[in-house]
C-alpha positions in Angstrom: 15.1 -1.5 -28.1 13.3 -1.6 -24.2 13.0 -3.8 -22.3 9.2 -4.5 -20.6 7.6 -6.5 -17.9 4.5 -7.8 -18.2 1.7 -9.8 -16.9 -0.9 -11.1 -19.3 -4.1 -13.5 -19.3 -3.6 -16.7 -21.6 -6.7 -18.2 -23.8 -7.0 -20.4 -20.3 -7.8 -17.7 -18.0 -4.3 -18.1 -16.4 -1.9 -15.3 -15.6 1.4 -15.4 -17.0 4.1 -12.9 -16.3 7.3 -12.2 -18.0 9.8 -9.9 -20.3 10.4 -9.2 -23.5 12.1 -6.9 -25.5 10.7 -4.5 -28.1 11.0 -1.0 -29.9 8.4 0.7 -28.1 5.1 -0.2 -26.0 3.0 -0.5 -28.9 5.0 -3.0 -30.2 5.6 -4.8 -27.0 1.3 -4.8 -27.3 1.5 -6.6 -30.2 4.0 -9.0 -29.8 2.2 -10.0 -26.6 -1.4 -10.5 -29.1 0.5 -12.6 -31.3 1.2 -15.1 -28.5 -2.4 -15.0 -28.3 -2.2 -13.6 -24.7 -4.4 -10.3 -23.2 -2.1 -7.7 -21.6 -2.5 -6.9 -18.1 0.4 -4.7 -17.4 3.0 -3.4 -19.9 6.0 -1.5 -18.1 9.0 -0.5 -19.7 12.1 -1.3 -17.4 14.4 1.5 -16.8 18.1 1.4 -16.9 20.2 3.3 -14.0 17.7 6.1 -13.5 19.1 7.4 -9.8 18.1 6.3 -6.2 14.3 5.7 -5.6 14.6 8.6 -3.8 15.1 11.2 -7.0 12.4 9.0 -8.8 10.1 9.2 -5.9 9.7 13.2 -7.3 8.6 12.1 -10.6 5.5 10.0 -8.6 1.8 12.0 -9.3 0.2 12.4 -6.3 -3.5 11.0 -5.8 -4.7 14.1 -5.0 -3.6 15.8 -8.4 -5.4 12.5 -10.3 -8.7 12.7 -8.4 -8.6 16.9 -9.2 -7.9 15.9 -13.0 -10.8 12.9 -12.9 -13.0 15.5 -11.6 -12.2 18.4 -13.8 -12.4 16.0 -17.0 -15.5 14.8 -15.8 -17.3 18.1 -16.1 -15.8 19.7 -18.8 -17.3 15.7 -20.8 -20.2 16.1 -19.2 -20.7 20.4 -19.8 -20.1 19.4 -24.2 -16.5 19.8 -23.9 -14.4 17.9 -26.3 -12.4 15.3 -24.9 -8.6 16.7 -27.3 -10.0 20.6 -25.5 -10.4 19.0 -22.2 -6.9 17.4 -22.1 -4.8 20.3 -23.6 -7.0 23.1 -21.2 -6.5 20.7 -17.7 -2.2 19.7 -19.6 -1.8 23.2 -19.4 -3.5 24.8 -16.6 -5.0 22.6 -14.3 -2.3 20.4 -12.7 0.6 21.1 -10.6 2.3 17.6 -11.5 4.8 17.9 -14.3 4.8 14.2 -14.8 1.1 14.8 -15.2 0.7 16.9 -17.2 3.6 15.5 -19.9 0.9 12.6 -19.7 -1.6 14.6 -20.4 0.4 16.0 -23.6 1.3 12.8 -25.0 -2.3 11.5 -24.2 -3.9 14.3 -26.1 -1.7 14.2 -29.3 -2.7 10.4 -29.2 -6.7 11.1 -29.2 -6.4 13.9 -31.8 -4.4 11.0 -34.4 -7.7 9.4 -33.6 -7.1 7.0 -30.8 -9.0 6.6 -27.6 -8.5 8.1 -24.1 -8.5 4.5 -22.6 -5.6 3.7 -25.1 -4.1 7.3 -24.7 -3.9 6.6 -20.8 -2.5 3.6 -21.2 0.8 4.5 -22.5 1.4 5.9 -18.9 1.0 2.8 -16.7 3.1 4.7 -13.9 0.2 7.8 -13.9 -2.8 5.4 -14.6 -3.3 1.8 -12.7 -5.1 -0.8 -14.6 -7.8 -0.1 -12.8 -8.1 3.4 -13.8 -7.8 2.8 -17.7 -10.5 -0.2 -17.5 -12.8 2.2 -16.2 -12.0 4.7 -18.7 -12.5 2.1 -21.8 -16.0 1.4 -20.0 -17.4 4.8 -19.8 -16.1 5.4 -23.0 -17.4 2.5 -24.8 -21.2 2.4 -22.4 -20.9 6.6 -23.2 -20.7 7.5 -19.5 -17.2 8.6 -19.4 -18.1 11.6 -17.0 -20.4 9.2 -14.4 -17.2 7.0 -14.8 -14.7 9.8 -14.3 -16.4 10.7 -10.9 -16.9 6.8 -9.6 -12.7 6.9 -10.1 -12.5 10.1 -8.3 -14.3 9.3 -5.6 -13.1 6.0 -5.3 -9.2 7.8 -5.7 -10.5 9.7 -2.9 -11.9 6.5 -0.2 -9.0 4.5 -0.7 -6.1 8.1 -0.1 -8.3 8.5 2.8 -8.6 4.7 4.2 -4.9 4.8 3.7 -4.2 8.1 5.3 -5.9 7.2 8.8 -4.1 3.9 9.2 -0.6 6.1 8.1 -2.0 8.7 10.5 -2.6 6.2 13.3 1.0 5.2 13.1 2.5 8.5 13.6 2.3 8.9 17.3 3.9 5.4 18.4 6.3 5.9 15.4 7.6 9.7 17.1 7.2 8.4 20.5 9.0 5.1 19.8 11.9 6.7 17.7 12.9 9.2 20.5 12.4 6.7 23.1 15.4 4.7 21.1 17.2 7.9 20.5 17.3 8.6 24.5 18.1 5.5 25.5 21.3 5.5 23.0 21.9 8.7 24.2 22.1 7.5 28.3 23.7 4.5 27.5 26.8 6.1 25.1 26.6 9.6 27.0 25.8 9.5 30.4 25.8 6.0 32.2 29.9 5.4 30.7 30.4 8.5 33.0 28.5 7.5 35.7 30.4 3.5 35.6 33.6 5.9 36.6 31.8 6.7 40.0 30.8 2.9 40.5 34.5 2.5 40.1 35.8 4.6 42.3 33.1 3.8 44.7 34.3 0.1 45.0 32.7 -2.8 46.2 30.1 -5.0 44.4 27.5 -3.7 42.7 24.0 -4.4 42.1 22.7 -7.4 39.6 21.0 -4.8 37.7 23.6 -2.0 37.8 26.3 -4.4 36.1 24.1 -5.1 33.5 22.9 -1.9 32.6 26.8 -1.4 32.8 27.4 -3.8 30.6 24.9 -2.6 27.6 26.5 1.3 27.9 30.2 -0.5 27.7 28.9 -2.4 24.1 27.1 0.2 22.7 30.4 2.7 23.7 32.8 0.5 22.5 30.8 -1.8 19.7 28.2 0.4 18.3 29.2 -0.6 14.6 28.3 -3.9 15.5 25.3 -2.9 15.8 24.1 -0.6 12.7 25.8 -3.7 10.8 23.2 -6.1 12.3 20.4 -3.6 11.6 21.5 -2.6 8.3 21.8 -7.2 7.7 18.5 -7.1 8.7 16.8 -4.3 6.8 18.9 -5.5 3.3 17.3 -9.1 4.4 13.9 -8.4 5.0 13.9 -6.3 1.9 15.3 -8.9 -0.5 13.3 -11.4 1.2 10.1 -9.6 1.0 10.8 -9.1 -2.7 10.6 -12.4 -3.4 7.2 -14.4 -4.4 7.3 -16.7 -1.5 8.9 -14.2 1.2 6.0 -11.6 0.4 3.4 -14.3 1.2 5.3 -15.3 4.3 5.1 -11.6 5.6 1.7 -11.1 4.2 0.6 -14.3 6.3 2.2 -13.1 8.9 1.1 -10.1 9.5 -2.8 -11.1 8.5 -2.0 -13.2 11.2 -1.2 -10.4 13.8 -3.3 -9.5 17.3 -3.3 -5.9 16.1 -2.4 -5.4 12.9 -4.4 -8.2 11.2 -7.7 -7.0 11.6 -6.9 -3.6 10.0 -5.0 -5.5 6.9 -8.1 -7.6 6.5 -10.7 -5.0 6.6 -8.8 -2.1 4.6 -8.4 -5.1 1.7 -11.9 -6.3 2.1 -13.2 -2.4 2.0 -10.3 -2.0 -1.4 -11.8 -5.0 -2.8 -15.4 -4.1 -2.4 -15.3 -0.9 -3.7 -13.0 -1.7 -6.5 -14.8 -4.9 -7.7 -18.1 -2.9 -7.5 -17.0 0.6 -9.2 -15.7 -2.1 -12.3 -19.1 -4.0 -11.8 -21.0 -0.4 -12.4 -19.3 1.0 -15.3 -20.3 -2.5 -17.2 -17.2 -4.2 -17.3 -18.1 -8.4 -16.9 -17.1 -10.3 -14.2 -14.1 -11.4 -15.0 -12.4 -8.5 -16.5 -13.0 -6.8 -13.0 -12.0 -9.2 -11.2 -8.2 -9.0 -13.2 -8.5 -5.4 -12.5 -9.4 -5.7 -9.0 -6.6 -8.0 -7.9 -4.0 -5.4 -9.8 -5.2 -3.0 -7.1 -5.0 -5.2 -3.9 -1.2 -4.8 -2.5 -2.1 -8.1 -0.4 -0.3 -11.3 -1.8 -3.3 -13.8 0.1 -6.1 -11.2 -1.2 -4.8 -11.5 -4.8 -4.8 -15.1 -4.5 -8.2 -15.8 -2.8 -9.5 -13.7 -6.5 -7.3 -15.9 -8.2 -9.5 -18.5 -6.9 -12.8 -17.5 -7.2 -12.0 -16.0 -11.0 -11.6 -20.3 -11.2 -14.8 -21.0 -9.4 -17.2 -19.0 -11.4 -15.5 -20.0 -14.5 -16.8 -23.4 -13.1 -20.0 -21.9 -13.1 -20.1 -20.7 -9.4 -21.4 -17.8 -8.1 -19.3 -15.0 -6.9 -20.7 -15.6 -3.0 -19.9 -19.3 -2.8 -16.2 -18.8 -3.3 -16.0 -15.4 -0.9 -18.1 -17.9 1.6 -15.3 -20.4 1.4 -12.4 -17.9 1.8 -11.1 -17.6 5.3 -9.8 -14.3 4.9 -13.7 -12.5 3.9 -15.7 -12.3 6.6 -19.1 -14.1 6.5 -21.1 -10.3 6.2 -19.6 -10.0 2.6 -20.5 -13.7 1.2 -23.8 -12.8 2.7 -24.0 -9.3 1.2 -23.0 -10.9 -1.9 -25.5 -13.2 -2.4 -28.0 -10.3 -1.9 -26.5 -8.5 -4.1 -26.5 -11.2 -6.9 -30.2 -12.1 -6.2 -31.3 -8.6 -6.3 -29.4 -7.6 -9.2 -27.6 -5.0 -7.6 -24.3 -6.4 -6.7 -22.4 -3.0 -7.8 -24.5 -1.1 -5.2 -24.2 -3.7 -2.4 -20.7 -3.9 -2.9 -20.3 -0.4 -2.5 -22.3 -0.4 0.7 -20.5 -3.1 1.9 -16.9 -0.6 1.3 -18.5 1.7 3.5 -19.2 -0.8 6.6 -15.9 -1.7 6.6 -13.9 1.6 6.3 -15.8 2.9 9.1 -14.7 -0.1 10.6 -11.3 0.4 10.0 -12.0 3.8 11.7 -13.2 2.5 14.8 -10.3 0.5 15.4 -7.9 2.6 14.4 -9.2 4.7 17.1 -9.4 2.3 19.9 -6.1 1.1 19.0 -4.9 4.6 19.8 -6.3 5.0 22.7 -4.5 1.3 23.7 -1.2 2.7 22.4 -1.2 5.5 24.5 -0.8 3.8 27.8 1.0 0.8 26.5 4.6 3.5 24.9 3.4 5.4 28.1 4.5 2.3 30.2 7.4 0.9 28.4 9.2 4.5 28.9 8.3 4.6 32.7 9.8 0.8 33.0 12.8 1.8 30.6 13.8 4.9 32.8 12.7 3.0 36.1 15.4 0.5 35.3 18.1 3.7 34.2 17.1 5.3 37.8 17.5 2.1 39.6 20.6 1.0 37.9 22.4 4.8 39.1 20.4 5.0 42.3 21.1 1.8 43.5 24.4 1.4 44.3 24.5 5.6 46.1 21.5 4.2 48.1 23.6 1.1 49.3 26.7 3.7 50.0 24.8 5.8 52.0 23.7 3.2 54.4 26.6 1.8 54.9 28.2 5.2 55.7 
C-alpha cells in the first residue's frame, strides 16, 4: 500500500485536498470517484528517498519536455502512430532518464489500449496538470499535434520569462555574496590585527574606530552565534513559508514590494494569460481551465483571485467582471477580456495580452539593472569608506599630534 496526496473538485465546484491510502494510483483514482469527487492532482508520497538534493537529479528539465512536445508533434502530425512515436523519441530522442522511463511506461499503457492523456498521467512529477489537460483536448478535438506545439511553445515562454528574471538576479546575487565574504574576511582577518596597533598606540580612539572594533572582536570571538541565528532564521522562514497562511503572508508581502512586486504581478498575469488561453484554444470549457490554470500559478493571492472568479461565473458572471474587480489584474486585462469575450476570440486576446506583459517584464528587468548597478556600486564604496576611516583615523590623529 502508498500513500497519495491529492486535491480534487467536489459536485459543488469546491476544492478539497487530502490523503489516502491505496495499492497503486489507479486505485487511488478510483477510490477518489467513488466519493463522487474529480481528481486534480494524484501524487504518491515517498518514504526516505535521500536529500532534495539527490532527488533534484531525477527532475526533467523543460527543455527536454518542450524537445519531446515538439518531436511528438510532428511525427502525429507526419501519420506516425502515437505507440511508434513514444517508443522511437523513449529510446532515442531524450537525454532524461526519468523521461524516458515515462515515456516506456506511457507507451506500454497506450498499446493495452489506453490514452496518451491517461498514459501521461501516471507521471504527475514529468507532466503538470496543465500539460495532460491539454493532451486529453487535442486528443479528444483530434488536434493533438496543434496541441503538442501550443504546450511547447508555451513550455518555452514561461522557461524563458523565468530565466530573465533568474538571470537579472545574478549580478546583485555575485556582487552582494562577495561583498559579505570581504567584509567577514576584514573584520575576522585583518581589522583583529590592526586593534593590536590601536592598542599599543594608546589614547582614545575614534567613535567610529571602537565600533568597527567592536563588530571584528564579535565576529572573532562569537561567530557561531551568528551562523546559529542565520541558520534559526533560514529553518523559520522555511517552515513558516510552508505553511498555508505563512505562504500568503510572504506572497502578500512581497506583491507588496517597491521592486519586486511589479515583476511578481506581471510574470503571474503574463503565466495566467497564456495558460488560461492555450486551455481556452485546445476546447477545454471554462471552468476546467481555469482548475488547470491555477495548478500552474506558484502565487498563493493569484490562485485565490481564480478561486474567485471560478465562483463568479458559476454565478453567471462574465470572466471580465471578476478580473475587473481584482486588485492584483491590471485594468488592460479586464478590458482585453471583455474584447475578447465579445469578439469571440478570448483564446487569441489572451495570448496577446501574454505577450504585452512579458515584454513588460523585460523592460523592467532591464531598468532595474541598470538601477542595481549604481545602488551595490554605492553600498561597497560606503562599506569600505567606513573600513578606511575606522584604520585611517586614529594614524591621521597620531600624526598630528607628533
Amino acid at each position: 500500500m502508498a500513500q497519495f496526496s491529492y486535491t480534487a473538485r467536489t459536485k459543488t465546484g469546491s476544492m478539497q485536498q487530502g490523503t489516502l491510502t491505496a495499492t497503486d494510483r489507479a486505485a487511488a483514482l478510483a477510490s477518489l470517484s467513488q466519493q463522487n469527487l474529480v481528481p486534480v492532482l494524484v501524487k504518491e508520497q515517498k518514504e526516505g528517498g535521500g536529500f532534495g538534493l539527490f532527488k533534484k537529479g531525477r527532475k526533467v528539465k523543460l527543455k527536454d519536455k518542450v524537445i519531446f512536445s515538439r518531436q511528438l508533434a510532428t511525427m502525429v502530425n507526419a501519420g506516425v502512430p502515437i505507440v511508434k512515436a513514444l517508443t522511437i523519441l523513449s529510446e532515442e530522442a531524450s537525454e532524461s532518464k526519468r523521461l524516458q522511463e515515462a515515456l516506456r511506461d506511457a507507451t506500454k499503457r497506450v498499446e493495452s489500449g489506453g490514452t496518451l492523456a491517461d498514459a501521461l498521467a501516471q507521471h504527475p512529477d514529468v507532466f503538470s496538470y496543465v500539460y495532460i489537460n491539454m493532451v486529453r483536448a487535442g486528443e479528444t478535438g483530434g488536434i493533438l499535434d496543434e496541441v503538442l506545439e501550443r504546450l511547447a511553445t508555451q513550455q518555452e515562454k514561461d522557461a524563458e520569462i523565468v530565466g530573465k528574471v533568474r538571470g537579472a538576479m545574478i549580478y546583485p546575487g555575485v556582487i552582494s555574496t562577495v561583498a559579505v565574504f570581504a567584509f567577514f574576511f576584514l573584520m575576522t582577518v585583518i581589522v583583529p590585527k590592526l586593534s593590536v596597533i590601536f592598542k599599543d598606540l594608546g589614547g582614545q580612539l575614534p567613535i567610529y574606530t571602537r565600533i568597527l572594533l567592536g563588530i571584528s572582536n564579535f565576529m572573532t570571538h562569537f561567530w557561531y552565534i551568528l551562523i546559529i541565528i542565520m541558520v534559526a532564521i533560514v529553518v523559520t522562514f522555511i517552515r513558516f513559508h510552508a505553511t498555508a497562511r505563512g505562504k500568503r503572508i510572504v506572497d502578500r508581502v512581497l506583491t507588496k514590494a517597491p521592486i519586486v512586486g511589479p515583476i511578481i504581478i506581471k510574470v503571474n498575469v503574463a503565466r495566467f494569460a497564456r495558460t488560461f488561453g492555450s486551455l481556452l484554444s485546445s476546447g477545454i470549457n471554462v471552468m476546467e481551465a481555469l482548475t488547470a490554470t491555477k495548478s500552474a500559478l506558484k502565487n498563493s493571492l493569484f490562485s485565490d483571485a481564480l478561486d474567485e472568479m471560478a465562483r463568479a461565473i458559476r454565478n453567471g458572471k462574465s470572466i471580465s467582471e471578476p478580473l475587473k474587480n481584482s486588485e492584483l489584474f491590471p485594468p488592460i486585462v479586464a478590458q482585453m477580456t471583455l474584447v475578447g469575450e465579445e469578439t469571440g476570440k478570448l483564446d487569441e486576446i489572451l495570448v496577446k495580452v501574454a505577450d504585452f506583459y512579458e515584454r513588460e517584464v523585460d523592460t523592467v528587468i532591464s531598468s532595474i539593472a541598470s538601477i542595481i548597478e549604481p545602488v551595490l556600486i554605492i553600498a561597497l564604496g560606503v562599506m569600505i569608506g567606513f573600513i578606511v576611516l575606522s584604520v585611517f583615523g586614529p594614524i591621521s590623529q597620531l600624526n598630528n599630534q607628533v
